[in-house]
PDB file of N, H, CA, C and O in Angstrom:
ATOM      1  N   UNK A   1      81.436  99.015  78.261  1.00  0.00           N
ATOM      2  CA  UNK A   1      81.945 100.332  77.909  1.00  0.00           C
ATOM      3  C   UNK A   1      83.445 100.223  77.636  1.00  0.00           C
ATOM      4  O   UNK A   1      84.188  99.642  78.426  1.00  0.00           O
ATOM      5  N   UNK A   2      83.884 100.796  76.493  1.00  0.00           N
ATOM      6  H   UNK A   2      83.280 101.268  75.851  1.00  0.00           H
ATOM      7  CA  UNK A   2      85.171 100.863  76.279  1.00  0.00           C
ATOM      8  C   UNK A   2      85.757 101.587  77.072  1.00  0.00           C
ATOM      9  O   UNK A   2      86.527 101.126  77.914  1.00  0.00           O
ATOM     10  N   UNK A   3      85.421 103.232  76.910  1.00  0.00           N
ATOM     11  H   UNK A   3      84.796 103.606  76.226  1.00  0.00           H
ATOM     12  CA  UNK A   3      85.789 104.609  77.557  1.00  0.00           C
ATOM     13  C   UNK A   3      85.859 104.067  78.934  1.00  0.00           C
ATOM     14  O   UNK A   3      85.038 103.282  79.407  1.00  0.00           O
ATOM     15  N   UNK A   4      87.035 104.603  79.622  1.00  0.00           N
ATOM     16  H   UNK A   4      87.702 105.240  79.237  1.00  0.00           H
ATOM     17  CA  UNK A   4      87.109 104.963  81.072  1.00  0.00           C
ATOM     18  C   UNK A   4      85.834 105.749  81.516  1.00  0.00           C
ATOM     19  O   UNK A   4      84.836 105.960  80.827  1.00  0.00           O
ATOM     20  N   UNK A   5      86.097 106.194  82.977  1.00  0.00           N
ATOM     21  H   UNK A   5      86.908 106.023  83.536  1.00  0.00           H
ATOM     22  CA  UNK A   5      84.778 106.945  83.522  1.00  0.00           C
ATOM     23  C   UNK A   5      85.499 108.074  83.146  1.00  0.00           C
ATOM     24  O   UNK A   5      86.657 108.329  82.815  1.00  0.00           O
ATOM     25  N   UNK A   6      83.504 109.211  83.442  1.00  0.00           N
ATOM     26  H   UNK A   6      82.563 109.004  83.711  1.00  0.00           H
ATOM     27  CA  UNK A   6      83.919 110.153  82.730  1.00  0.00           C
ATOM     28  C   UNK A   6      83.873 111.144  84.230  1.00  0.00           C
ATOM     29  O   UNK A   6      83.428 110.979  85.366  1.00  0.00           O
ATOM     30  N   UNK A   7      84.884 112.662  83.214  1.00  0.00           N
ATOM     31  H   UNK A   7      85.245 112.797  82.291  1.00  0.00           H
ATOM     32  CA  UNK A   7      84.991 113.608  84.613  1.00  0.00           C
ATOM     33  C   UNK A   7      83.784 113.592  85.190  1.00  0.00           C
ATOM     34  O   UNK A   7      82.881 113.118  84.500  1.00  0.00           O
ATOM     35  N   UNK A   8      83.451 114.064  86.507  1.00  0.00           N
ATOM     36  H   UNK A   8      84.185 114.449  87.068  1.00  0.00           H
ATOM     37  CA  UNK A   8      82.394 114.785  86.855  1.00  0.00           C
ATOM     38  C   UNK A   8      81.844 116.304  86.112  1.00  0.00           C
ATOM     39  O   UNK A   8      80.739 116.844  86.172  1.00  0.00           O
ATOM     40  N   UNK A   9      83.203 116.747  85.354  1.00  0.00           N
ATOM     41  H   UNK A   9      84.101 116.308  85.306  1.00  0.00           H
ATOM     42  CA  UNK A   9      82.881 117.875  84.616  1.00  0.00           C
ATOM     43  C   UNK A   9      82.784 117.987  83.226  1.00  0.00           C
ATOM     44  O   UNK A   9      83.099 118.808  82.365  1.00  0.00           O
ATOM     45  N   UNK A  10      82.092 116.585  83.307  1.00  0.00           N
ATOM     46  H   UNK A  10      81.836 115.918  84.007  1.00  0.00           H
ATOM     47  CA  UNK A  10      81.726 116.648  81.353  1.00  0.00           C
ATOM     48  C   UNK A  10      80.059 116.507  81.525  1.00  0.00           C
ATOM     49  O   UNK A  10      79.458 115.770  82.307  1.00  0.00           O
ATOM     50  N   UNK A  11      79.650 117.203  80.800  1.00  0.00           N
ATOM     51  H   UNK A  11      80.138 117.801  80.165  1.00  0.00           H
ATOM     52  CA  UNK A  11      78.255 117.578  80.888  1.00  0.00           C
ATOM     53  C   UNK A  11      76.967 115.992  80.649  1.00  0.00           C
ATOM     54  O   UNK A  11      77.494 115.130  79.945  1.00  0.00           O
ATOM     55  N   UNK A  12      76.027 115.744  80.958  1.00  0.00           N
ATOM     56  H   UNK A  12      75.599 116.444  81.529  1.00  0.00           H
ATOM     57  CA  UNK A  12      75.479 114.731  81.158  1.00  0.00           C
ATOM     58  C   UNK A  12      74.965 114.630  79.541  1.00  0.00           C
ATOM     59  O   UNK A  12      74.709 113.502  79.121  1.00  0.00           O
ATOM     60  N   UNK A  13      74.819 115.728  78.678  1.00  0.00           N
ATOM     61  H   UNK A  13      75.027 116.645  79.020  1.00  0.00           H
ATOM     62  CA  UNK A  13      74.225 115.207  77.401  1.00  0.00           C
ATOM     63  C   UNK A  13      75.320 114.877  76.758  1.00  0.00           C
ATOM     64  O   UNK A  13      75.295 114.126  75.784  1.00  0.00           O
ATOM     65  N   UNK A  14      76.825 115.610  77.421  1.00  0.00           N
ATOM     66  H   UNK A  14      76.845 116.220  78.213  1.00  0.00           H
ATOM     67  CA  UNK A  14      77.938 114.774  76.411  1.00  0.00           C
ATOM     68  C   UNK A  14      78.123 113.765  76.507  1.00  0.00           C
ATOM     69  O   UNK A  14      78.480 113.194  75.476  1.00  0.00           O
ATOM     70  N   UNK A  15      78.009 113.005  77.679  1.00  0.00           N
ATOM     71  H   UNK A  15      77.720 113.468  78.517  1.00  0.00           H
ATOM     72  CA  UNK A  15      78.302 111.971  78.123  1.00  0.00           C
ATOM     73  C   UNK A  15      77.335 111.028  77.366  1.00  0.00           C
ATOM     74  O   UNK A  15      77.630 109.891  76.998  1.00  0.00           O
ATOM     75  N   UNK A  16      76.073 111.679  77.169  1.00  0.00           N
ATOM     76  H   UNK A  16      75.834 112.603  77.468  1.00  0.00           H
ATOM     77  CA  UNK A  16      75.262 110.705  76.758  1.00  0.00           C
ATOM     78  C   UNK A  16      75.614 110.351  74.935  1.00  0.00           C
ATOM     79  O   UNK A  16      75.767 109.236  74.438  1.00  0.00           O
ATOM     80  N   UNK A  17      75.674 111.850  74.146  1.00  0.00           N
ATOM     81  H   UNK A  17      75.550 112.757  74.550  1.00  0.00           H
ATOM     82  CA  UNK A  17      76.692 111.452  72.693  1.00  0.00           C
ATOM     83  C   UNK A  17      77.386 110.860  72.659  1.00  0.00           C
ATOM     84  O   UNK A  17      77.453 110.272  71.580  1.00  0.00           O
ATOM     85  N   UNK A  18      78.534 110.455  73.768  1.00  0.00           N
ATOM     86  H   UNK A  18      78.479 110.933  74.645  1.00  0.00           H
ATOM     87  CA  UNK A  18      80.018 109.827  73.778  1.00  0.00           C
ATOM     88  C   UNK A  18      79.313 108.191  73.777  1.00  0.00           C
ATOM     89  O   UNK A  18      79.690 107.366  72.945  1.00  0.00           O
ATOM     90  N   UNK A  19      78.588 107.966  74.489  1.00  0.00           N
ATOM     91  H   UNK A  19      78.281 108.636  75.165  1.00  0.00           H
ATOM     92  CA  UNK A  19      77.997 106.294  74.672  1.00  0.00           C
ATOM     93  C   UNK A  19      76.903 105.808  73.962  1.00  0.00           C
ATOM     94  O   UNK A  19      76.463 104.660  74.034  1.00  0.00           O
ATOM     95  N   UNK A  20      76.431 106.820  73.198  1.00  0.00           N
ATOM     96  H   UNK A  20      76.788 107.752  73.140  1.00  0.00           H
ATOM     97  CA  UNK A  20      75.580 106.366  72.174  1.00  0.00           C
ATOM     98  C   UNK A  20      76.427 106.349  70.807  1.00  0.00           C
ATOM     99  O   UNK A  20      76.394 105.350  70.089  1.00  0.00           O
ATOM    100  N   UNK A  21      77.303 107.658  70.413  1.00  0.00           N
ATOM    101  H   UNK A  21      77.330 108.469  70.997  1.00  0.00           H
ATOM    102  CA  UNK A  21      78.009 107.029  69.165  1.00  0.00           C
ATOM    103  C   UNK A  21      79.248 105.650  69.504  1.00  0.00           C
ATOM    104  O   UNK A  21      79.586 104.909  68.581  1.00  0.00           O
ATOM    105  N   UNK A  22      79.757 105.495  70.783  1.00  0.00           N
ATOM    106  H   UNK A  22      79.482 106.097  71.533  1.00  0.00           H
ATOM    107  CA  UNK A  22      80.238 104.119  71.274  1.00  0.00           C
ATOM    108  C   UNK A  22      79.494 103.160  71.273  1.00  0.00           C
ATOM    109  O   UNK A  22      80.150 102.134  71.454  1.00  0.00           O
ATOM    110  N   UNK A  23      78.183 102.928  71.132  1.00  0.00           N
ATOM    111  H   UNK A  23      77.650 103.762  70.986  1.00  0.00           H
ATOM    112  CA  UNK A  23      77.084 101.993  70.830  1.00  0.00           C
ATOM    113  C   UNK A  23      76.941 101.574  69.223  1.00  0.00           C
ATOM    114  O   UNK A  23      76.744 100.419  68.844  1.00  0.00           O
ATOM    115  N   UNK A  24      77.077 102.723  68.360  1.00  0.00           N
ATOM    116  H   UNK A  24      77.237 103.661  68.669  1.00  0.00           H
ATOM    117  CA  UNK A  24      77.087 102.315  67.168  1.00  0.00           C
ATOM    118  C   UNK A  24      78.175 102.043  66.518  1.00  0.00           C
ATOM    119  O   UNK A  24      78.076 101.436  65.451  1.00  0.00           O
ATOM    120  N   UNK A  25      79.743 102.521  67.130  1.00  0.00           N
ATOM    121  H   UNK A  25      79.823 103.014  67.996  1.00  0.00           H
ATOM    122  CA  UNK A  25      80.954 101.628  66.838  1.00  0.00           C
ATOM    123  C   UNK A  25      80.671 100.189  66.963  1.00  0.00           C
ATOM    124  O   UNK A  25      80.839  99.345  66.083  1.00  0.00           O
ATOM    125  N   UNK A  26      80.099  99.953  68.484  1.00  0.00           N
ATOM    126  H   UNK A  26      79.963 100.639  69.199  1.00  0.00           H
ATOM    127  CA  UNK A  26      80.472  98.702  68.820  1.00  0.00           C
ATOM    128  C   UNK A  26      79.181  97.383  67.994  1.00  0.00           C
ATOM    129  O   UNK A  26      79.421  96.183  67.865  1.00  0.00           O
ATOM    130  N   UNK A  27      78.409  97.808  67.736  1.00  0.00           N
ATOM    131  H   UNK A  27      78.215  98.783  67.841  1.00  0.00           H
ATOM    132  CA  UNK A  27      76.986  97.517  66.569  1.00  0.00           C
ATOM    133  C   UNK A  27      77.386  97.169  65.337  1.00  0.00           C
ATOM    134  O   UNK A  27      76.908  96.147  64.843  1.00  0.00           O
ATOM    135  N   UNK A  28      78.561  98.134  64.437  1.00  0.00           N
ATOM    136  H   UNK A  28      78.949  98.964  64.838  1.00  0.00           H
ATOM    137  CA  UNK A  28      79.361  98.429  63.264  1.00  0.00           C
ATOM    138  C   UNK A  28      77.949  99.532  62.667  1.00  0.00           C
ATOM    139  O   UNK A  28      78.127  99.624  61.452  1.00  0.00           O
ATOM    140  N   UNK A  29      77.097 100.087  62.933  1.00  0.00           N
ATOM    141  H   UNK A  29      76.952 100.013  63.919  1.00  0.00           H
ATOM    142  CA  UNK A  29      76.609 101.124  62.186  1.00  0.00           C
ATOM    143  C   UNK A  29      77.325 102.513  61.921  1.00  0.00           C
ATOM    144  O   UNK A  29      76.966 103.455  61.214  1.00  0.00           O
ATOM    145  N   UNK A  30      78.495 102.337  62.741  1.00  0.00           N
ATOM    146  H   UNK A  30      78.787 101.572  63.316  1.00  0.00           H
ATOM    147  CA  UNK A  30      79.063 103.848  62.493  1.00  0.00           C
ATOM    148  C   UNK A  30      80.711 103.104  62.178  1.00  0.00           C
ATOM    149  O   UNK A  30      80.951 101.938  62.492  1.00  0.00           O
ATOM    150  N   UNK A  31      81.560 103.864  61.626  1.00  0.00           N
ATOM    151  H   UNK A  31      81.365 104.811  61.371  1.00  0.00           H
ATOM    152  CA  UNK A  31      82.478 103.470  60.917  1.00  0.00           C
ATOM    153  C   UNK A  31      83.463 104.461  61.014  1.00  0.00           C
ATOM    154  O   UNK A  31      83.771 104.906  59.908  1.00  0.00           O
ATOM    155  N   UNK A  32      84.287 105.145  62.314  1.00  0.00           N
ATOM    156  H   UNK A  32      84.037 104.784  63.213  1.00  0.00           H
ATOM    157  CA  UNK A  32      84.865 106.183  62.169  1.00  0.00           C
ATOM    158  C   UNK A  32      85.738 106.673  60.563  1.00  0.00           C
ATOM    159  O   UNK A  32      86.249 107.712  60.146  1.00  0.00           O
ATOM    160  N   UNK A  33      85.594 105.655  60.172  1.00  0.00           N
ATOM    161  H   UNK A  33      85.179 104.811  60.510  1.00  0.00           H
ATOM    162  CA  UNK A  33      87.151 105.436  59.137  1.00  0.00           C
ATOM    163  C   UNK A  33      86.145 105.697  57.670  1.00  0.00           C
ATOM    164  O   UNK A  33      86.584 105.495  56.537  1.00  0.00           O
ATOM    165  N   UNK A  34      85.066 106.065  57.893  1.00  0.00           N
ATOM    166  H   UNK A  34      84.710 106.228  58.813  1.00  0.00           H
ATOM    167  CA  UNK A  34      84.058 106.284  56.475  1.00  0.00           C
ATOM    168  C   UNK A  34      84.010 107.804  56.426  1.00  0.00           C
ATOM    169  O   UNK A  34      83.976 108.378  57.514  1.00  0.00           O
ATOM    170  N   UNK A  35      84.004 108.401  55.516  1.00  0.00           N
ATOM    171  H   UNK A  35      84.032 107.934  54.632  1.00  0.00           H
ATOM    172  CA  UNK A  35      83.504 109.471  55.044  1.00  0.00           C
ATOM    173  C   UNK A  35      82.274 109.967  55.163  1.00  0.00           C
ATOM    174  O   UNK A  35      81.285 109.303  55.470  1.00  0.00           O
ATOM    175  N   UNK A  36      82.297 111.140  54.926  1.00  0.00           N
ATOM    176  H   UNK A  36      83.101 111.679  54.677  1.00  0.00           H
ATOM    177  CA  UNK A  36      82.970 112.333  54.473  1.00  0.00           C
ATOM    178  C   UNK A  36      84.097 112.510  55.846  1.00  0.00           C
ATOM    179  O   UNK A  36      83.808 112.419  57.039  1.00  0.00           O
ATOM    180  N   UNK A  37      85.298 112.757  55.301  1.00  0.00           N
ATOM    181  H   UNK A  37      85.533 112.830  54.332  1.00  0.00           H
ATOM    182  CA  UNK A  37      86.458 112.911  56.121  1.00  0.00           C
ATOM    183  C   UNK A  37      87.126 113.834  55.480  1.00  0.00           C
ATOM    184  O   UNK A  37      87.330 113.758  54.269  1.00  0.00           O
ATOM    185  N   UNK A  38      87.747 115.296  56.592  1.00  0.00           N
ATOM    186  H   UNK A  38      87.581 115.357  57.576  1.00  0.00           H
ATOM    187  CA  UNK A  38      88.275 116.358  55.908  1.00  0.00           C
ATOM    188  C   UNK A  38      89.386 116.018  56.625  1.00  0.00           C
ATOM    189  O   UNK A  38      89.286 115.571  57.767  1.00  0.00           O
ATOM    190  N   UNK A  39      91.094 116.283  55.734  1.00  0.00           N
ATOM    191  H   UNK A  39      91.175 116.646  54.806  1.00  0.00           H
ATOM    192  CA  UNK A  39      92.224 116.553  56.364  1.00  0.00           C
ATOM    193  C   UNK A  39      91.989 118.081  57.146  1.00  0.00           C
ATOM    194  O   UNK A  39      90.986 118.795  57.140  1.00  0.00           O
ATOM    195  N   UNK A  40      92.859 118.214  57.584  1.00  0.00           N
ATOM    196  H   UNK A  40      93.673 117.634  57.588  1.00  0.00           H
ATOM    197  CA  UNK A  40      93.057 119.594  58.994  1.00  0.00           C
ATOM    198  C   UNK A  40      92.836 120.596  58.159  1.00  0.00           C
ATOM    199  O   UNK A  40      92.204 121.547  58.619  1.00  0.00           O
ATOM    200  N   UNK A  41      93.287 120.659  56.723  1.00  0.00           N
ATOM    201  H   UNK A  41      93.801 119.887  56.349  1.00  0.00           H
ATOM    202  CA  UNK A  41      92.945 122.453  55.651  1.00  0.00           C
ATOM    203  C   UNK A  41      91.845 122.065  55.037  1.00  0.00           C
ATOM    204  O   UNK A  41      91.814 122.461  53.872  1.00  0.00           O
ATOM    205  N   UNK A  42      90.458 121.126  55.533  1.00  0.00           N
ATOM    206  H   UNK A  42      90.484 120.804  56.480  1.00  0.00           H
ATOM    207  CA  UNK A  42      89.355 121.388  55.008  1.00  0.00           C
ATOM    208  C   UNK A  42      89.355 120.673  53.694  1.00  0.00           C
ATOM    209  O   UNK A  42      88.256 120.703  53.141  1.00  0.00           O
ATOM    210  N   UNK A  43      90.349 120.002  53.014  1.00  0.00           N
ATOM    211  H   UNK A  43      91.242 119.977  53.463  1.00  0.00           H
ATOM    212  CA  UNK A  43      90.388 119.497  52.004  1.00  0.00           C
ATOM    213  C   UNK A  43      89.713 117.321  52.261  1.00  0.00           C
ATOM    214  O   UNK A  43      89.857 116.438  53.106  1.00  0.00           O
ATOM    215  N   UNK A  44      89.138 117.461  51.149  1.00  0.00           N
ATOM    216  H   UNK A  44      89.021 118.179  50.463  1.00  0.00           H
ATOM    217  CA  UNK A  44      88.291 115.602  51.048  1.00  0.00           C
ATOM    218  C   UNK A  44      89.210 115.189  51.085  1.00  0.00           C
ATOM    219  O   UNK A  44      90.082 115.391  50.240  1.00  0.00           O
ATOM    220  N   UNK A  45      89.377 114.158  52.515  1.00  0.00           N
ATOM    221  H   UNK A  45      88.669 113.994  53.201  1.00  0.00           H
ATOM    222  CA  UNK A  45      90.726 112.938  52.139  1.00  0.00           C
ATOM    223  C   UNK A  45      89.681 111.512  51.755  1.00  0.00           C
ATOM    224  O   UNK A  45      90.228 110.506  51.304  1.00  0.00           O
ATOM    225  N   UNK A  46      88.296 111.534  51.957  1.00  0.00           N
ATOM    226  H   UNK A  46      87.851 112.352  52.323  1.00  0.00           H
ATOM    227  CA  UNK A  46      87.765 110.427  52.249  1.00  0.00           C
ATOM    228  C   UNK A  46      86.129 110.997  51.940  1.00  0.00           C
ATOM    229  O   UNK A  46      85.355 111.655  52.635  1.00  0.00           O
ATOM    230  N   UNK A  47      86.021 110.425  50.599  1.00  0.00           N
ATOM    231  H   UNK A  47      86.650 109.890  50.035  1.00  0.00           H
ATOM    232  CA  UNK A  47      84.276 111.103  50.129  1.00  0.00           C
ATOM    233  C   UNK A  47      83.258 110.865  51.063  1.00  0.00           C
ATOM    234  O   UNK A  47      83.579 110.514  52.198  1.00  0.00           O
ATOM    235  N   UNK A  48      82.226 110.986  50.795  1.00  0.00           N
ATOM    236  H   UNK A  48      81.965 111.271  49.873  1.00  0.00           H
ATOM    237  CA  UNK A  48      81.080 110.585  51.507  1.00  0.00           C
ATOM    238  C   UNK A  48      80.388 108.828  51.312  1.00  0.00           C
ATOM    239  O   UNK A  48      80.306 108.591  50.107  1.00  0.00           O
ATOM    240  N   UNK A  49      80.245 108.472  51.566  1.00  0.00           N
ATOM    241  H   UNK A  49      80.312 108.665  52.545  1.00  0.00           H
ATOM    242  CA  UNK A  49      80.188 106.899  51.077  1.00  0.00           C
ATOM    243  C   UNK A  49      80.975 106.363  50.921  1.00  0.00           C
ATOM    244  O   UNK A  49      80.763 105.287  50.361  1.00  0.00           O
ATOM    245  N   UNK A  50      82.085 106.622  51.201  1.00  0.00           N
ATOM    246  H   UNK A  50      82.257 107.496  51.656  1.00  0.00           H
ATOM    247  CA  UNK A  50      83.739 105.720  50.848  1.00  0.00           C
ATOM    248  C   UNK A  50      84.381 105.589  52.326  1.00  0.00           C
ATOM    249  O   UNK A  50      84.370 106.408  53.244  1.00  0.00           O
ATOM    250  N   UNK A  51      85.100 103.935  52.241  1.00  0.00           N
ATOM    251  H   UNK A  51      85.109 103.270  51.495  1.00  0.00           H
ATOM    252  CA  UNK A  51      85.587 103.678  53.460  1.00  0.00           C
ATOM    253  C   UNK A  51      87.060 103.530  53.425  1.00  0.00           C
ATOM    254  O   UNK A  51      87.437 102.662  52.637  1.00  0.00           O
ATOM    255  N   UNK A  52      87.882 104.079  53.998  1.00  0.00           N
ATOM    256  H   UNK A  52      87.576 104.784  54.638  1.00  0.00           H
ATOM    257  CA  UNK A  52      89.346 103.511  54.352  1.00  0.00           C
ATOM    258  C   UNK A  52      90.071 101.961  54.322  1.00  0.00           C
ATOM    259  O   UNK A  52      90.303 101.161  55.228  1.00  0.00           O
ATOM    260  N   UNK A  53      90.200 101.940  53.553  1.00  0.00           N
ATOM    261  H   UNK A  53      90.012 102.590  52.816  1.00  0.00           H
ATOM    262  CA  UNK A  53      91.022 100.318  53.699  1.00  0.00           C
ATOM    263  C   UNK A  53      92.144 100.265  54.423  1.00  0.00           C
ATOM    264  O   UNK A  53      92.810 101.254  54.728  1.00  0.00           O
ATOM    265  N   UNK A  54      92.427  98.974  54.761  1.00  0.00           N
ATOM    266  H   UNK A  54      91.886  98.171  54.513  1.00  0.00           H
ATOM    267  CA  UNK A  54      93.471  98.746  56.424  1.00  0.00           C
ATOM    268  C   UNK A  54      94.926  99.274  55.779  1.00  0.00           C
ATOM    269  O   UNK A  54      95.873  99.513  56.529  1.00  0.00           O
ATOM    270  N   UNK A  55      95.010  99.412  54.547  1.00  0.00           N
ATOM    271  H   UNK A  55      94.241  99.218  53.939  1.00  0.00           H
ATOM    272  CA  UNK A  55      96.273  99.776  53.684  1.00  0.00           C
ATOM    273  C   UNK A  55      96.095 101.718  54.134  1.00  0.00           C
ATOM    274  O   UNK A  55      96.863 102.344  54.863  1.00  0.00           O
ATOM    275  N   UNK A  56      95.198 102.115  53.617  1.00  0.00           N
ATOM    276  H   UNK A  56      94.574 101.606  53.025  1.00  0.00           H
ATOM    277  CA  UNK A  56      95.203 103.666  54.054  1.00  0.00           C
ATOM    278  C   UNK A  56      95.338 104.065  55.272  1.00  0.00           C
ATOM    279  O   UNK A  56      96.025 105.029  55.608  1.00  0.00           O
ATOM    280  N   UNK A  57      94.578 103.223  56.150  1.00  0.00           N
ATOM    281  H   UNK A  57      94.020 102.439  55.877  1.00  0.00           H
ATOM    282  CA  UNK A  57      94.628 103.519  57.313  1.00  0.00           C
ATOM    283  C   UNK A  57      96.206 103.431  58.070  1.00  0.00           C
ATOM    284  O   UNK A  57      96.693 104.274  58.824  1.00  0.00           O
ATOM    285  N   UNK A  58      96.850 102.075  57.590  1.00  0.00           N
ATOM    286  H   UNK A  58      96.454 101.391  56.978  1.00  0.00           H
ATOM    287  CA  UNK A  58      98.167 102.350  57.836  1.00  0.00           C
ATOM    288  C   UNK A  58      98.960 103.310  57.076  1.00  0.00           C
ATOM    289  O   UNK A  58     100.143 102.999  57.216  1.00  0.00           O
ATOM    290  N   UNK A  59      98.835 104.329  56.341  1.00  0.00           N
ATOM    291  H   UNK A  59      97.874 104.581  56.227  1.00  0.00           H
ATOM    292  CA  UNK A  59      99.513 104.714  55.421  1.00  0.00           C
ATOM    293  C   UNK A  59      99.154 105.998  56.020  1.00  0.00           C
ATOM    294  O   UNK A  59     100.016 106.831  55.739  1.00  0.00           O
ATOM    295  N   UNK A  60      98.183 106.492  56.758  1.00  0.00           N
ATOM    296  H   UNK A  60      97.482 105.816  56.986  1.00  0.00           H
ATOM    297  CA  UNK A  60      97.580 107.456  56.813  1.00  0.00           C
ATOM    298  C   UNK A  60      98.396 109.085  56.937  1.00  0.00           C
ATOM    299  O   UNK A  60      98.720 109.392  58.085  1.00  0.00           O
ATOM    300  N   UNK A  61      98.627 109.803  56.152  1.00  0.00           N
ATOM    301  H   UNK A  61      98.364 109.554  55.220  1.00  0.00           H
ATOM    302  CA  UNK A  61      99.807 110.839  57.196  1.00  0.00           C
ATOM    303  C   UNK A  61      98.688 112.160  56.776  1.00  0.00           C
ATOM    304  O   UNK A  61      98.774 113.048  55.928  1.00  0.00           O
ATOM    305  N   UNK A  62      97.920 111.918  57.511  1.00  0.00           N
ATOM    306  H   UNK A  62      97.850 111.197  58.200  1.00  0.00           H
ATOM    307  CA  UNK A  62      97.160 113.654  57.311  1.00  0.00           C
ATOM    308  C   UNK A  62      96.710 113.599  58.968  1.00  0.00           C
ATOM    309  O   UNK A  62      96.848 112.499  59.503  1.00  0.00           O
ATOM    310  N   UNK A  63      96.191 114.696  59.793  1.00  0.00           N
ATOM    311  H   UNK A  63      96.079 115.590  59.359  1.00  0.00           H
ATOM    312  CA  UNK A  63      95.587 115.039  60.841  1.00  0.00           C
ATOM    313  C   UNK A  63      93.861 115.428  60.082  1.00  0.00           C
ATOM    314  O   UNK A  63      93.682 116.211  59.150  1.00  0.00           O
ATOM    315  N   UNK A  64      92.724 114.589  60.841  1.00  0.00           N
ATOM    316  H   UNK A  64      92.869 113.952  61.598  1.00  0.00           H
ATOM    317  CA  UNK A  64      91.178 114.908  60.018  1.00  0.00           C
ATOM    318  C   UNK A  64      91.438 116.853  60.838  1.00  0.00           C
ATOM    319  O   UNK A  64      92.193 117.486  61.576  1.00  0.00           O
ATOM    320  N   UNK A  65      90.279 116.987  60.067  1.00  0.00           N
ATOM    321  H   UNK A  65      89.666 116.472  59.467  1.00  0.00           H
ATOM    322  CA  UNK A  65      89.974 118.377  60.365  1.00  0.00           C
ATOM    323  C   UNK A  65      89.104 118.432  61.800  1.00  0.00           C
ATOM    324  O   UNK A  65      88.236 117.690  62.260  1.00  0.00           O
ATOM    325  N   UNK A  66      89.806 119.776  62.340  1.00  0.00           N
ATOM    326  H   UNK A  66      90.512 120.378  61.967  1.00  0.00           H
ATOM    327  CA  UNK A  66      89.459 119.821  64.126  1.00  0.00           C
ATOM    328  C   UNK A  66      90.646 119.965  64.808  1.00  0.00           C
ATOM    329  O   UNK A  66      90.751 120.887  65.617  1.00  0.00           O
ATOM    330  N   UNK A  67      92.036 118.801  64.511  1.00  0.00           N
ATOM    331  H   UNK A  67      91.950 118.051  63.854  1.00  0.00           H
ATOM    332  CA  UNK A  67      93.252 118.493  64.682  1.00  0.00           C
ATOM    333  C   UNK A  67      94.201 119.790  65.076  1.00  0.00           C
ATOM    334  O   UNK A  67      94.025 120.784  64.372  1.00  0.00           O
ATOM    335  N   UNK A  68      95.131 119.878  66.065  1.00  0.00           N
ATOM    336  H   UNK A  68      95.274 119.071  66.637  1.00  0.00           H
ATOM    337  CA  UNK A  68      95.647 120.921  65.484  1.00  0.00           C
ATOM    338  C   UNK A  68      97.158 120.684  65.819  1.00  0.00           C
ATOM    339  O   UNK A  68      97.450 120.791  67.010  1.00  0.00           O
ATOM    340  N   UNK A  69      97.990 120.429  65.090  1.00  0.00           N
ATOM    341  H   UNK A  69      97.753 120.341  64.122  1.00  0.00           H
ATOM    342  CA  UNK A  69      99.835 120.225  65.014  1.00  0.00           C
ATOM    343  C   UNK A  69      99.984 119.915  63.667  1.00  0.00           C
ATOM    344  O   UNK A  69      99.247 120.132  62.705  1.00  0.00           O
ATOM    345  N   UNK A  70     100.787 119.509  63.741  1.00  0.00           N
ATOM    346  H   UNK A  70     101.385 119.332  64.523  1.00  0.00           H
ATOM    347  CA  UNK A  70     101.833 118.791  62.461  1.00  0.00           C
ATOM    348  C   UNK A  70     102.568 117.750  62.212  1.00  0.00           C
ATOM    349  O   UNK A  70     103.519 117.296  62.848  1.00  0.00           O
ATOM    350  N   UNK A  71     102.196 117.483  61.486  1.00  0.00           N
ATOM    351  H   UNK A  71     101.423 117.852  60.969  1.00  0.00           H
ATOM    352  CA  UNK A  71     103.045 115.625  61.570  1.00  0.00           C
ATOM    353  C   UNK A  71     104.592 115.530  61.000  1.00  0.00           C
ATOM    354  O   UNK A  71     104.880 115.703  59.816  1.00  0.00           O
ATOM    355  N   UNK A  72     105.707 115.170  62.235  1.00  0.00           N
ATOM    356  H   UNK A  72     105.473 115.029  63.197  1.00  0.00           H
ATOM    357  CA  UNK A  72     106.400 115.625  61.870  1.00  0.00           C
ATOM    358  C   UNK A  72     107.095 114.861  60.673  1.00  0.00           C
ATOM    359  O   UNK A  72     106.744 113.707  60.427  1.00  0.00           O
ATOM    360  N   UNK A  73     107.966 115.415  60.008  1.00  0.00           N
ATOM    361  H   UNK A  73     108.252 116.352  60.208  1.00  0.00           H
ATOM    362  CA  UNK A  73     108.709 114.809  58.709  1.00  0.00           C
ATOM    363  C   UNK A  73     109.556 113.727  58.577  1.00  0.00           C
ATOM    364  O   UNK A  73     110.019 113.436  57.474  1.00  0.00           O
TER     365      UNK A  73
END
C-alpha cells in the first residue's frame, strides 16, 4: 500500500475505492495523467484517450476540475 492508514472516519466502501483504484495505478491500467481531464472552469485540458507527456506534466499550470484556489502568478 502506498496510502498511509486510513481515518477510522472514512467510510469502509471509500476505503475500499481508494485501494482498488491504487491497485490499478500500481498494475498501470489506470493512468491518472489520461483523459478526459477538465481544468477547474470545466474546460478539456486533456481529451479522452489522450495522455500527458512528462513535458506537460512539468509544464502543467491549470488546477483539474473539483480543485478549488488559484495558482499564483
Amino acid at each position: 500500500m502506498l496510502l498511509t492508514e486510513f481515518s477510522p472516519l472514512v467510510p469502509d466502501d471509500v476505503q475500499e475505492a481508494v485501494e482498488a483504484k491504487e491497485k490499478e495505478i500500481l498494475d498501470g491500467t489506470f493512468d491518472v495523467f489520461c483523459g478526459p481531464i477538465n481544468d477547474q472552469d470545466g474546460n478539456e485540458a486533456v481529451a479522452a484517450g489522450e495522455c500527458m507527456s512528462d513535458g506537460d506534466m512539468l509544464g502543467m499550470s491549470f488546477f483539474v476540475e473539483g480543485v478549488v484556489g488559484e495558482i499564483p502568478e
